[in-house]
N, CA, C and O atoms as a GROMACS GRO file, in nm:
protein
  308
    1UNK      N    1   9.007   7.324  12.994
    1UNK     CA    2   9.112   7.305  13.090
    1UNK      C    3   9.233   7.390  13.058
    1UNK      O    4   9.285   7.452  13.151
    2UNK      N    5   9.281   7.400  12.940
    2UNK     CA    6   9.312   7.461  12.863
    2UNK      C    7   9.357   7.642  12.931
    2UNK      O    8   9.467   7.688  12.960
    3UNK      N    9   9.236   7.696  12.935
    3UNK     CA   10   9.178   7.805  12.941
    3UNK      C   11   9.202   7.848  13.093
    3UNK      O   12   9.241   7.965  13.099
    4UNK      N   13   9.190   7.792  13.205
    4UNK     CA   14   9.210   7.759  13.347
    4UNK      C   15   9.335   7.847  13.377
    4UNK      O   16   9.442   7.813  13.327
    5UNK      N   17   9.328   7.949  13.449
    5UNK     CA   18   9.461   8.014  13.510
    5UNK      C   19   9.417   7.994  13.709
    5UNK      O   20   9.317   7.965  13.775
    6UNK      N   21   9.548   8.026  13.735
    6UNK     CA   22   9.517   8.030  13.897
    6UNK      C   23   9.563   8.158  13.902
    6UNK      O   24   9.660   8.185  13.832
    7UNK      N   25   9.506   8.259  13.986
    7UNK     CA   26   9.522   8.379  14.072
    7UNK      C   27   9.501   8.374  14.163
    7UNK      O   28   9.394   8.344  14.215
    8UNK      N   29   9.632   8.413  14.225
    8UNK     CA   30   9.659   8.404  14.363
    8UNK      C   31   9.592   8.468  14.459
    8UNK      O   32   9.581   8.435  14.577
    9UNK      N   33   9.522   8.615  14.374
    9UNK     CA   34   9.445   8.696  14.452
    9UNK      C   35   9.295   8.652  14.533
    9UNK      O   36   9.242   8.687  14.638
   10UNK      N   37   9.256   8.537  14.400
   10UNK     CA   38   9.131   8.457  14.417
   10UNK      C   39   9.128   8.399  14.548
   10UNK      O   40   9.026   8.418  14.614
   11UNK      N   41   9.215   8.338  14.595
   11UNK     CA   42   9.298   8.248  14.666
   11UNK      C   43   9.243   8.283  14.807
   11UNK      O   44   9.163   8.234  14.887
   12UNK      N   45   9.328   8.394  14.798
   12UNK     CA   46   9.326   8.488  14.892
   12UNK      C   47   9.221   8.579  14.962
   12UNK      O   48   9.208   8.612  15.080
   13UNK      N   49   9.147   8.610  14.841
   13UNK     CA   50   8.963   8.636  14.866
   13UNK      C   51   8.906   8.513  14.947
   13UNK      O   52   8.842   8.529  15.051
   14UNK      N   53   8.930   8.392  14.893
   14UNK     CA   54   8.819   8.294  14.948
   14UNK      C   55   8.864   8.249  15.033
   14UNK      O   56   8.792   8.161  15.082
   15UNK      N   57   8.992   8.270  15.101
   15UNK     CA   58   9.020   8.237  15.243
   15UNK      C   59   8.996   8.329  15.363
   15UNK      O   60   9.014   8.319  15.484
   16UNK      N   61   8.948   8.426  15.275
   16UNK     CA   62   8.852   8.535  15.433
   16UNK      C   63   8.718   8.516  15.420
   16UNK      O   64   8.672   8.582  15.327
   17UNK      N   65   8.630   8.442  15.484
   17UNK     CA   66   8.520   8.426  15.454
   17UNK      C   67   8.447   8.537  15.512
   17UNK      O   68   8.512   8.584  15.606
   18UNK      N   69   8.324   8.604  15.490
   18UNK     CA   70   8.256   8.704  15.568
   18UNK      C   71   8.306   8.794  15.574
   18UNK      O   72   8.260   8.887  15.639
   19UNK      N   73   8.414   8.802  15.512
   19UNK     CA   74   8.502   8.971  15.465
   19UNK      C   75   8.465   9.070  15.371
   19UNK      O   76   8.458   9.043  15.251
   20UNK      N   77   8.442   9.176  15.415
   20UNK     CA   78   8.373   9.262  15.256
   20UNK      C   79   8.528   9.253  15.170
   20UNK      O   80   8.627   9.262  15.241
   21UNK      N   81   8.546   9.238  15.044
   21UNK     CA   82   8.675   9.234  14.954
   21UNK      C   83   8.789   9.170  15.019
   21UNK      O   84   8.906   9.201  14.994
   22UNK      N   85   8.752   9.073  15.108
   22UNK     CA   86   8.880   8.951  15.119
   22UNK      C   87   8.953   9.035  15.222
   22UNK      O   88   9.065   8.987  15.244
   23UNK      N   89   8.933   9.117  15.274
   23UNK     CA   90   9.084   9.146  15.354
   23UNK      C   91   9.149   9.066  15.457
   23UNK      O   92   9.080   8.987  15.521
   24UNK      N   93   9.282   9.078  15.484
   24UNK     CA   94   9.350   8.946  15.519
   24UNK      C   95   9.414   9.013  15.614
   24UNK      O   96   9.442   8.936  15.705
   25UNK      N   97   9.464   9.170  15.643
   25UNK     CA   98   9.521   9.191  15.751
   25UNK      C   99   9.500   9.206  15.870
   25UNK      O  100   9.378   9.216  15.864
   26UNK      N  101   9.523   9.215  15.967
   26UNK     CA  102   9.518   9.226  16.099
   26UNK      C  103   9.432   9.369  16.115
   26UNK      O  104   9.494   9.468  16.076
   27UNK      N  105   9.332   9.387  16.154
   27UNK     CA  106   9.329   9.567  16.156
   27UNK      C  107   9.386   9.638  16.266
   27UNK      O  108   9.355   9.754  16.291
   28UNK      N  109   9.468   9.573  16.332
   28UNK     CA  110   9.546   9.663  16.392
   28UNK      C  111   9.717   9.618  16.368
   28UNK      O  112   9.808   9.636  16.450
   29UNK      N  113   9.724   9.578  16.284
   29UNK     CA  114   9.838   9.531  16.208
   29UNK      C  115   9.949   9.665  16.255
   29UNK      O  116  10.034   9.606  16.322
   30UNK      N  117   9.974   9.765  16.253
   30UNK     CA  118  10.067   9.910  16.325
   30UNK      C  119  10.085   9.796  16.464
   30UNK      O  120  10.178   9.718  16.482
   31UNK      N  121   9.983   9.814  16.538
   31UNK     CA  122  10.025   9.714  16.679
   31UNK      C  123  10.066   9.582  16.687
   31UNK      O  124  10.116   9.518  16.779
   32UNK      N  125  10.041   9.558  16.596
   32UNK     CA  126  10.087   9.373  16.612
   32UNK      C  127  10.297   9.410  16.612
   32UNK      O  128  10.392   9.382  16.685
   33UNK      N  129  10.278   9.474  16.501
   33UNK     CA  130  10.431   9.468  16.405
   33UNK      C  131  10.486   9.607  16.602
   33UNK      O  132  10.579   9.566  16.672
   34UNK      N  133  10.433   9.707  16.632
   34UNK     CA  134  10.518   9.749  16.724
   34UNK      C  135  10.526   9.618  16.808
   34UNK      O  136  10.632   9.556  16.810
   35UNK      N  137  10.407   9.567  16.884
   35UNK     CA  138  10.449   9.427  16.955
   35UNK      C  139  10.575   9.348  16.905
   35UNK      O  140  10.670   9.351  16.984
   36UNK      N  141  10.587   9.301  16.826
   36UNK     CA  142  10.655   9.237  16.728
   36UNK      C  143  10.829   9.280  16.757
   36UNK      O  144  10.925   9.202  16.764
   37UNK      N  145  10.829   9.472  16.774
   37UNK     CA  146  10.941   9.504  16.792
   37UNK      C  147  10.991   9.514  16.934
   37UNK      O  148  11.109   9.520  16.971
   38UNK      N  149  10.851   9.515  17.028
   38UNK     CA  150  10.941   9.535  17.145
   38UNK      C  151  10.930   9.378  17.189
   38UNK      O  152  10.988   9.377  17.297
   39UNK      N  153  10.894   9.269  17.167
   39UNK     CA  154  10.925   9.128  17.135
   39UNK      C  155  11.064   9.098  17.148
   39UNK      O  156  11.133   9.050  17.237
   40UNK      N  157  11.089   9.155  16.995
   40UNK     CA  158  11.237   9.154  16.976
   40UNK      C  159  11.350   9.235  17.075
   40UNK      O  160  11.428   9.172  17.147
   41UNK      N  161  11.349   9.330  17.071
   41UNK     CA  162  11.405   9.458  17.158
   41UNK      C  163  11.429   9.385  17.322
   41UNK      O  164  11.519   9.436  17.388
   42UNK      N  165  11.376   9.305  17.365
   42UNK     CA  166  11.309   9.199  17.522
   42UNK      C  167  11.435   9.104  17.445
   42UNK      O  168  11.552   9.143  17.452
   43UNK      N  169  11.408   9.012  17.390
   43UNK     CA  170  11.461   8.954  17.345
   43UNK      C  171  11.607   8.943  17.339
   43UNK      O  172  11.671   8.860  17.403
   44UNK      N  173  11.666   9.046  17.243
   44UNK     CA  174  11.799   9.057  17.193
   44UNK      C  175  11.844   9.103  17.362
   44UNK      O  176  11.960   9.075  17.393
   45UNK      N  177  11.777   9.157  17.447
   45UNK     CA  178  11.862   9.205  17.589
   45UNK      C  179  11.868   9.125  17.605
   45UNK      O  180  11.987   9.094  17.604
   46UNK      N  181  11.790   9.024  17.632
   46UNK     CA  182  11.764   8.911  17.769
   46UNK      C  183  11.914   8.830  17.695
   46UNK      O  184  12.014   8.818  17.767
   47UNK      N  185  11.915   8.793  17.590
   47UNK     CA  186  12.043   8.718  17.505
   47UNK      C  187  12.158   8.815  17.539
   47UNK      O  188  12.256   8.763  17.592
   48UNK      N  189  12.163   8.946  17.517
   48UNK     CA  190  12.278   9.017  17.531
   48UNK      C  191  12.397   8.977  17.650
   48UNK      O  192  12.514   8.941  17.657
   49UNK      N  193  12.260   9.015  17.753
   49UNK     CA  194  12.289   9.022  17.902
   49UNK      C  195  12.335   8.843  17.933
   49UNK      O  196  12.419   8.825  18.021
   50UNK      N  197  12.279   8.718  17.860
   50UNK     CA  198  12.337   8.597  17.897
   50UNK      C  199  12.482   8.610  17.835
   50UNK      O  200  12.578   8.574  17.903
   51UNK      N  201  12.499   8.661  17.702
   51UNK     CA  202  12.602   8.644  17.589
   51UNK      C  203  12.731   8.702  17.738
   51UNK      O  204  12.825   8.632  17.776
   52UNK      N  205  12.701   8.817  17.784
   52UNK     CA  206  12.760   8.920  17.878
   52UNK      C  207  12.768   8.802  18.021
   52UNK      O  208  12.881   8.778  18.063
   53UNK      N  209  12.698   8.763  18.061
   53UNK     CA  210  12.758   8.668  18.211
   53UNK      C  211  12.825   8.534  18.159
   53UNK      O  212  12.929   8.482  18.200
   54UNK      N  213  12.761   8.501  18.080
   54UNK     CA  214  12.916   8.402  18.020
   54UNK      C  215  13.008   8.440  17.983
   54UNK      O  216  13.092   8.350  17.978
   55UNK      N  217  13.056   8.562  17.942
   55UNK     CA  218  13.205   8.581  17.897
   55UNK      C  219  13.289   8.603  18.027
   55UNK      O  220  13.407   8.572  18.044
   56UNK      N  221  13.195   8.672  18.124
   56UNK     CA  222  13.246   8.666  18.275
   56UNK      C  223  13.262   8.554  18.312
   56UNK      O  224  13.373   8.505  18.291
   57UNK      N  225  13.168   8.482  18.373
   57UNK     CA  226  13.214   8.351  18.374
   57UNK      C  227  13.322   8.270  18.336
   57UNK      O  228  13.384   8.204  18.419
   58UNK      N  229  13.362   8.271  18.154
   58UNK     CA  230  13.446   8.220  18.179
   58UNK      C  231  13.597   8.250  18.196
   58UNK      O  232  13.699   8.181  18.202
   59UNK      N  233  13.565   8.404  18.199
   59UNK     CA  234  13.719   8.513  18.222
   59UNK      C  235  13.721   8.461  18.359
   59UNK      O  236  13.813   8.382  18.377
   60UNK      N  237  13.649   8.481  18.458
   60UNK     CA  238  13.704   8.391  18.565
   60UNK      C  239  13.751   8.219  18.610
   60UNK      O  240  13.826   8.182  18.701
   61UNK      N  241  13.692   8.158  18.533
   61UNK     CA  242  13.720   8.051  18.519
   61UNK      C  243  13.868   8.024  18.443
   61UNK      O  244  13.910   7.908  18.447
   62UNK      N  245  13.932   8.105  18.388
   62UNK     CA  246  14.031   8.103  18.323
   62UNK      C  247  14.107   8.145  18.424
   62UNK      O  248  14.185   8.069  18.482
   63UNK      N  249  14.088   8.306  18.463
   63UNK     CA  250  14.184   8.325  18.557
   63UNK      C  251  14.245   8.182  18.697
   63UNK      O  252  14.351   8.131  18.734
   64UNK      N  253  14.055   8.170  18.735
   64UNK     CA  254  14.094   8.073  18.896
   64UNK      C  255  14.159   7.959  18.806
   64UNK      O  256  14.220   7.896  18.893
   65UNK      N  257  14.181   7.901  18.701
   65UNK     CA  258  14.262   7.807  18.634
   65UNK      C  259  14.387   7.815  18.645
   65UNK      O  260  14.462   7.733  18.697
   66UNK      N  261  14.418   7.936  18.585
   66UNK     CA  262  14.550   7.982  18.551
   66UNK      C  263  14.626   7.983  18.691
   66UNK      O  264  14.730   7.923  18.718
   67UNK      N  265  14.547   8.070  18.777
   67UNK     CA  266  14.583   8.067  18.927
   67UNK      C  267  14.645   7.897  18.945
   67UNK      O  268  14.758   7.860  18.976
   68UNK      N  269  14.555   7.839  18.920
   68UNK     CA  270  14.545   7.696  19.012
   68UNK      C  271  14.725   7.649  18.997
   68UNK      O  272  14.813   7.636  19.082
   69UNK      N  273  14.723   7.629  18.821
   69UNK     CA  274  14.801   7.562  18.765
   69UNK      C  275  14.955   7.649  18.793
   69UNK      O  276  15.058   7.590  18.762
   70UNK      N  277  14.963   7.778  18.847
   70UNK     CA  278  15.078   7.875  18.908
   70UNK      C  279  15.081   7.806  19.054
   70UNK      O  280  15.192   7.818  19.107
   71UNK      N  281  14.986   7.738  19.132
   71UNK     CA  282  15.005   7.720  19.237
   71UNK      C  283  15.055   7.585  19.245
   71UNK      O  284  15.117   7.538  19.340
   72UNK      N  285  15.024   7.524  19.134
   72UNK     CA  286  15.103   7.377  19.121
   72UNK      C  287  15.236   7.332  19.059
   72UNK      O  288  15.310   7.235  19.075
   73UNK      N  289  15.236   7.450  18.974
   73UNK     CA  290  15.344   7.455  18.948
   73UNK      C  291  15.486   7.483  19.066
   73UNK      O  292  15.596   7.428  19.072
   74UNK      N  293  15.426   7.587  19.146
   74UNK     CA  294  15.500   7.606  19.245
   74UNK      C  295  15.549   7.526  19.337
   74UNK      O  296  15.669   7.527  19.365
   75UNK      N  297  15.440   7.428  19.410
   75UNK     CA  298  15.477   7.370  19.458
   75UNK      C  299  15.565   7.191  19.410
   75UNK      O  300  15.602   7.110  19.494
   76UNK      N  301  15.573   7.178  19.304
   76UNK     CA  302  15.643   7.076  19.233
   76UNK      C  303  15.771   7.162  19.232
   76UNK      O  304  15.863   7.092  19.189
   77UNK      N  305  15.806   7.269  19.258
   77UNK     CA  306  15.918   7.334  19.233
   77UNK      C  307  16.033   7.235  19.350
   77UNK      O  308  16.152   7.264  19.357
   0.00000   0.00000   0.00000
């Protein structure tokens, strides 16, 4: 018991079954990882472009505010 090491590599062999030498990657692993980037790339716009109509949003919402509270003010005058 003693004597007993774990390698991780072992591990890793016997979780590809029917694999000549264990391999574990994707074989088209280049395409997964470009997928992967234009994933992301989709992504970060689609967020950009929300991040971008909410700040509009609430620049107008501030303004028609600001408006409002000039028009109430006025008339309490």
């Amino acid at each position: 018991m003693a004597n007993q090491e774990s390698n991780p590599t072992d591990d890793i062999t016997s979780a590809a079954p029917n694999e000549p030498g264990g391999k574990q990657l994707h074989p088209d692993f280049v395409f997964a990882a470009d997928g992967f980037d234009i994933w992301w790339k989709k992504t970060f716009a689609q967020h950009t472009a929300m991040v971008a109509q909410a700040s509009a949003l609430m620049r107008t919402h501030r303004c028609v505010s600001l408006a409002r509270d000039e028009t109430r003010i006025g008339q309490a005058l």
